[in-house]
N, C-alpha and C positions, 0 to 999 in steps of 0.2 A: 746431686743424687747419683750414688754410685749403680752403673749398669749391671743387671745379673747376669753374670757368665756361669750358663750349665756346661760341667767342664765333666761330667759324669751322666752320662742316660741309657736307657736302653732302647734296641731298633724303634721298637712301638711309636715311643715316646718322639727319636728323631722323624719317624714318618708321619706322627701325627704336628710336629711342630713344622716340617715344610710342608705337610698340605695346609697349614693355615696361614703361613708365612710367601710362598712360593705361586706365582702366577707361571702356572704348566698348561702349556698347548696342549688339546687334544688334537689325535688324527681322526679324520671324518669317516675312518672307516672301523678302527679297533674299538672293539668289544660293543657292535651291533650284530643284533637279530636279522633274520634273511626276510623278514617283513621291512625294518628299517634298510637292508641293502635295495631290494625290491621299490619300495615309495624313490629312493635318490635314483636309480636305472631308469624307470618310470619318467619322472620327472625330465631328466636329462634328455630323452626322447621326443619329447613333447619340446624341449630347444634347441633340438638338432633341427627340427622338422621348422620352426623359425626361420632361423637361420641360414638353411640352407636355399630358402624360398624370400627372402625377407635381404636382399644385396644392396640395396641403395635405400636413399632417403625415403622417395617416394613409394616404394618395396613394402618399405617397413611401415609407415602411416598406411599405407592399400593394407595391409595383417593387422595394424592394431583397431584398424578403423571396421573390418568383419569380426575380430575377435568381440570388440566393444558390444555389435550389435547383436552377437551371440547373446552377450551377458545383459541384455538391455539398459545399454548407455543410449542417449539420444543427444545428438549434433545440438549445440547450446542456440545454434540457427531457429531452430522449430523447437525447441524448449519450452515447458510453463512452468510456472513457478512452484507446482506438486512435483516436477520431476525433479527426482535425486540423482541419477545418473545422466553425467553430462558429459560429452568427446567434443572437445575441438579439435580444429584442422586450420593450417594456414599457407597458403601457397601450394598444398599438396607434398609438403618437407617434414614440418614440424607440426606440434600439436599436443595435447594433454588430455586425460582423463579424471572426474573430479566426483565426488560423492558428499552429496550435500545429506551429513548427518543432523545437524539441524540451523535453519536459514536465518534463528536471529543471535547464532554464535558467530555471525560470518567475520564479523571486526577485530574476534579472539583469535583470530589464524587460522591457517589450513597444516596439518602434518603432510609433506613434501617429501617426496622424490624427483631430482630431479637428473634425467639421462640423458643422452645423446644418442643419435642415430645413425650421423655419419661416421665413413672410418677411411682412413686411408685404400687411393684407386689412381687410376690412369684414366685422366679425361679426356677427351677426342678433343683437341683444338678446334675452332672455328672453321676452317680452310683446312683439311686434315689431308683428302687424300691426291699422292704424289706417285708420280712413275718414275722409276729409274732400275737403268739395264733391263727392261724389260720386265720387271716384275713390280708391285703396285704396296705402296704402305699408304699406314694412314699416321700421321703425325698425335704425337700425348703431350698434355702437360700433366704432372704428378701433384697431388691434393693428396697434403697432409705431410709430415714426417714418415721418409720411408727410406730401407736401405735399396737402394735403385737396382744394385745386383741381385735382389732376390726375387726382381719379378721378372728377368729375361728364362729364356728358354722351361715355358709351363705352360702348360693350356689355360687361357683368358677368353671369358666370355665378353660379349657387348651388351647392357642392360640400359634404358633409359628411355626417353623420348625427344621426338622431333616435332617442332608445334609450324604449323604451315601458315603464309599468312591469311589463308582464309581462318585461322582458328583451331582448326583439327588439329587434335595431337593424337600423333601416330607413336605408341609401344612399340618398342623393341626387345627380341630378350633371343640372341643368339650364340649359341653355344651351350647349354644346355640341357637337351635334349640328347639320348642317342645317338640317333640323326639326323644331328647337327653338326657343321666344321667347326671349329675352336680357330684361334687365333694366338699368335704368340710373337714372340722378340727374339731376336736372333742372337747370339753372343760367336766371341771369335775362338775358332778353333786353338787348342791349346799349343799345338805346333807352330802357330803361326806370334802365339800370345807373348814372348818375353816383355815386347813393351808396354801393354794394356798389365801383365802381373806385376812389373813392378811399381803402378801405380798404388794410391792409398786405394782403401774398401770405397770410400767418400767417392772417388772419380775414375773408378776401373769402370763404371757405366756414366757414360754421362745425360744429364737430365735430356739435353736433345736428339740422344739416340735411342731414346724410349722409345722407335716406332715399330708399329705392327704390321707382320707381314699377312696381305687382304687378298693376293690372286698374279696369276701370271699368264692368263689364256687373253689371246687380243679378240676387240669386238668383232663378230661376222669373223674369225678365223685367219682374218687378214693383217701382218703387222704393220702398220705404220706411227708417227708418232701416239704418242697417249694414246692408245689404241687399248691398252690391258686397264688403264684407268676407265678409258668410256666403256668397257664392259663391267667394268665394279660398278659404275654408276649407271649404268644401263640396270641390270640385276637389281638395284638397289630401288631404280625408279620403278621396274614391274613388279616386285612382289609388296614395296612398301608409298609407292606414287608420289617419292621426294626425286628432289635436283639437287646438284653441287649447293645453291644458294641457300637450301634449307638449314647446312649443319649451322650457319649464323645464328639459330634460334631454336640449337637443340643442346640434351644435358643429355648426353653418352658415355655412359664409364666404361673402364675396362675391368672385373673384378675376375678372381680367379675362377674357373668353371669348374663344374662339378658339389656335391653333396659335403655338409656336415659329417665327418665319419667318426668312428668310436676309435681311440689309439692304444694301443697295450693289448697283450696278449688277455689280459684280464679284464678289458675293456672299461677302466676308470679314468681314463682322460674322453674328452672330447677335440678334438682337431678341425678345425675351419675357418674360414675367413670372416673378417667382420666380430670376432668377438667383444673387442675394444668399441663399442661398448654396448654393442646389443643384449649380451651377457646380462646385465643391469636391469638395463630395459624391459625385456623378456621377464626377470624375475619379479621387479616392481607390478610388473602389469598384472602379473600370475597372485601376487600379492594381494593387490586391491582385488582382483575378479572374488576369490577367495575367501577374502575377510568379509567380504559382501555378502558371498552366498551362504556361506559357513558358519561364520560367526559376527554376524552384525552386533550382537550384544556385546563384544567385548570394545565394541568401538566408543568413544568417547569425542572426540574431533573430527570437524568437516576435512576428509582427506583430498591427496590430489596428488598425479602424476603427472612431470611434461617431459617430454621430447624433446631436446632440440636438437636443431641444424649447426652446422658449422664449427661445433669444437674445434672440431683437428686443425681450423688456420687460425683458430683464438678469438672464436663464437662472434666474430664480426658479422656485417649483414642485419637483415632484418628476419633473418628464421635463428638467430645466433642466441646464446643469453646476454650478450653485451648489447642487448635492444629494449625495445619496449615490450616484446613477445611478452612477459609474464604480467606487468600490467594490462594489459589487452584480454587476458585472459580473468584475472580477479576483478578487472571494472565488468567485463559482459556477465560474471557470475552477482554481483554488488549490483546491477544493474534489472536481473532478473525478478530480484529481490525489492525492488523498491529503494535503492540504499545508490543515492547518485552526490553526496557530496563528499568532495577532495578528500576529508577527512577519515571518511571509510577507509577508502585505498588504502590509505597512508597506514592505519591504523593495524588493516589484516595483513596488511605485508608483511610491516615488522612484528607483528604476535608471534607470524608463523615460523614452524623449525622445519629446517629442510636438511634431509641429508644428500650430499652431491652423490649422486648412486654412478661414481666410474671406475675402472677398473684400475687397481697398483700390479706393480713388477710385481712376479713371485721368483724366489729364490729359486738359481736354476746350479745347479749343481755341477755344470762344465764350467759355469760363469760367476761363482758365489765371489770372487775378487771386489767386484762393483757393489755387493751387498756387505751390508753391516749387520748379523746375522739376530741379534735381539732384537731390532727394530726394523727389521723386512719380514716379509708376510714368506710364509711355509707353503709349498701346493702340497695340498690336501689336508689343513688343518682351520679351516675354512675362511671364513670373511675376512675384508682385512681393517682393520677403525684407524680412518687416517685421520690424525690431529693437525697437521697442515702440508701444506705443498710447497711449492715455489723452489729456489735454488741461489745458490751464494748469499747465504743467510735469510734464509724464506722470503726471497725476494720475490715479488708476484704472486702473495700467497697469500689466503686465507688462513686462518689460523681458528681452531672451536676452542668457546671457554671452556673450562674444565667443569664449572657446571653443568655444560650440557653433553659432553662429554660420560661425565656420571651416570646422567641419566641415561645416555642410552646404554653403558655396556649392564646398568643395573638389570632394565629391559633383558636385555640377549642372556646376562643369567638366569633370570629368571624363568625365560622359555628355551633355557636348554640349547640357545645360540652358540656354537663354534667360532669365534673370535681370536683374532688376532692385531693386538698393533703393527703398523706396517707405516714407511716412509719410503720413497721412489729412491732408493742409489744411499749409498754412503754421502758424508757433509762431501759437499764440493768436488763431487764426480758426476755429474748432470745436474738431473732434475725435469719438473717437468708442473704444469697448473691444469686444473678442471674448473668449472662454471662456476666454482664453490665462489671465488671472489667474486662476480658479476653477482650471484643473488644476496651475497651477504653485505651491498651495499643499500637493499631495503631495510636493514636492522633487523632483519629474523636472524636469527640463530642457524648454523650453518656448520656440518662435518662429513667430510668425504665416507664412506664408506661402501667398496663394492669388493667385484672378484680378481684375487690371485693369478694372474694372468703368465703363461709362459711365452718367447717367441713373439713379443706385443709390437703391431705394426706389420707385421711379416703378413705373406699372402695366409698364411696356415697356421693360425695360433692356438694355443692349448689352454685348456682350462681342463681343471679336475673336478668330474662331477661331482665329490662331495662339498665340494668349495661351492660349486653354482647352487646346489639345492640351499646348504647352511645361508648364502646368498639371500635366496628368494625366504628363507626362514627370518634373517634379518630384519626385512624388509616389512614381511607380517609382524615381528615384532614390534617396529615400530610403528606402524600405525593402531598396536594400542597403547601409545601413550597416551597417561592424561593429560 
């Protein structure tokens, strides 16, 4: 069959043959109304204010777990089989939110989101604090992929707890506040630096010089040895009633201090730590609250959000998705219901579709080299639908059938989703995986899709508000699939 070549048209006709031909990015902000600029500012405010209160695991589980009881979710602990809204909690890390549309589909799956909570930080070692020359540090090890020079010389808060062996766990959250001292890492004067500059970016800081400077006044005014140390530990014992022995049985991060702020004179980015992948998270959650209160009728499937712990070191552990976490959660919901054989499980696992809700690289325009610009995600052209991960030929990757693939971007046309295909880095210049492969070994159906991230990793990442809202739009999207 011979092809037809129109070798003669007019503009019309060319523009109307690539709007039907041509898959064209929108930008998330050209050709809206000051009501739709208004709902994304809005929006965005309400996940600055997350975020910027919401810095570690346990942070973020304390916020989802008041938000929940806002929206009347009930801990799956003290649950009855009438209740619909159901919050788990486990360890105080991870945890999930689940909405039981109706209790004898439960075998037919749940529509998923699944996030993470942790992000790259500076964890206090066991045995942290050290004198030397007379002034006091505390020793870090670094969680997660980070470039190490970019957490020296910035103000760092201390968040987390210390659990004593009577039991008590004692909060901490310093630096903070106004009226609080900050904390920081020292780097070397550039007069001094030719040897440390002409190291690589890799080992101009090295991981055991992460340490933070804590004090320099000696105990009682007097110097003698570790003198400035048993004053940090003195101070430390009166206002919070721990010892040296205690840090053995605590989880203190160092996270960058200070608020969520708005970036650009036009104030369309967002700027703050922790975006990787609270971003998600936040909109997921904002998602379900939503379609609940708002539009229960267009819901069609028992839904569900989880949290987990420990992405950033490759969801290992028992708060990780490379666990039991997600069974523990569908057997207690199978469980409430009357529904206790193997076969259940088995059954609603694999029905269900989950989308992995993490953030991809957005194209950054000092750095577009590393991107491959059709198939990397745009900031500000919103979400981004990743069809697989992994690296040197999608190694460690999940991959979404096109099946299910169809379905969702059919969804996000259909409610006026901003969409974008997106892949981490050009073929064979990184790479990088999310939880997608841990759930898609129950046999549910399984495709990354979250927010454009710029700066990902770094103490101060970017995201563009209309990317985050198109995000959380995603997200309601799909939970009305049928």
């Amino acid at each position: 069959m011979e092809p037809k070549i129109i070798q003669e048209t007019d503009e019309k006709e060319k523009e109307d043959i690539s709007k039907k031909l041509l898959f064209k990015r929108k930008h998330g902000f050209d050709s809206i109304n000051q009501e739709q600029f208004k709902e994304i500012m809005d929006f965005a405010e309400m996940y600055k204010n997350f975020i910027s209160f919401s810095k570690t695991e346990r942070e973020c589980i304390d916020s989802i777990k008041q938000l929940s009881k806002q929206n009347g979710f009930v801990n799956i602990k003290k649950a009855k089989k009438e209740d619909q809204k159901l919050f788990f909690e486990f360890d105080k890390v991870c945890g999930g939110l689940a909405y039981i549309k109706d209790p004898n589909d439960l075998e037919n799956g749940f529509l998923i989101l699944g996030s993470h909570i942790d992000s790259p930080r500076l964890d206090l070692k066991q045995m942290p604090i050290y004198e030397t020359l007379d002034m006091c540090y505390a020793k870090t090890h670094y969680y997660g992929g980070i470039k190490k020079y970019q957490w020296v010389t910035r103000p760092l808060a201390l968040h987390g707890v210390v659990v004593l062996t009577s039991g008590e766990v004692v909060n901490i959250v310093i630096g903070e506040a106004e009226t609080d001292p900050v904390f920081t890492i020292n780097d070397l004067l550039p007069h001094l630096a030719q040897q440390q500059s002409a190291k690589s970016a890799k080992t101009v800081i090295e991981g055991e010089n992460l340490n933070i400077l804590i004090g320099s006044v000696p105990y009682n005014f007097q110097k003698k040895s570790n003198s400035v140390k048993l004053n940090i530990l003195n101070i430390l014992n009166q206002k919070y009633g721990i010892v040296e022995e205690d840090f053995i049985s605590a989880e203190l991060e160092l996270v960058p201090a200070g608020l969520a702020r708005d970036v650009g004179l036009d104030l369309s980015f967002v700027g703050g730590y922790g975006q990787d992948d609270r971003v998600c998270s936040f909109c997921g959650m904002q998602a379900l609250f939503n379609i609940i209160s708002k539009s229960p009728e267009l819901i069609s499937k028992n839904l569900m959000i989880i949290f987990f712990d420990k992405e950033e070191i490759g969801s290992q552990g028992n708060s990780g998705a490379n666990s039991n976490l997600v069974e523990r959660i569908f057997n207690s919901i199978l469980y409430l219901h009357g529904k206790t054989e193997q076969n259940s499980l088995i059954n609603s696992l694999a029905n269900s579709q989950l989308l992995s809700a993490d953030v991809n690289v957005g194209i950054d325009p000092e750095w577009r080299s590393v991107c491959e610009e059709n198939n990397c995600a745009k900031i500000g052209y919103g979400v981004a639908l990743t069809k697989f991960t992994g690296s040197g030929g999608k190694s460690n990757s999940n991959e979404a059938h096109a099946e299910f693939v169809a379905r969702i971007r059919k969804a996000f046309n259909q409610d006026g989703v901003l969409y974008q295909p997106a892949e981490l880095g050009k073929v064979d210049q990184g790479g990088g995986g999310t939880i997608a492969k841990y759930l898609a070994s129950y046999g549910m159906q399984v495709c990354d899709c979250g927010t454009p991230v710029l700066s990902m990793h770094a103490p101060f990442e970017i995201s563009s508000k209309a990317d985050v809202f198109h995000t959380y739009k995603a997200y309601l999207s799909f939970y009305k699939l049928k």
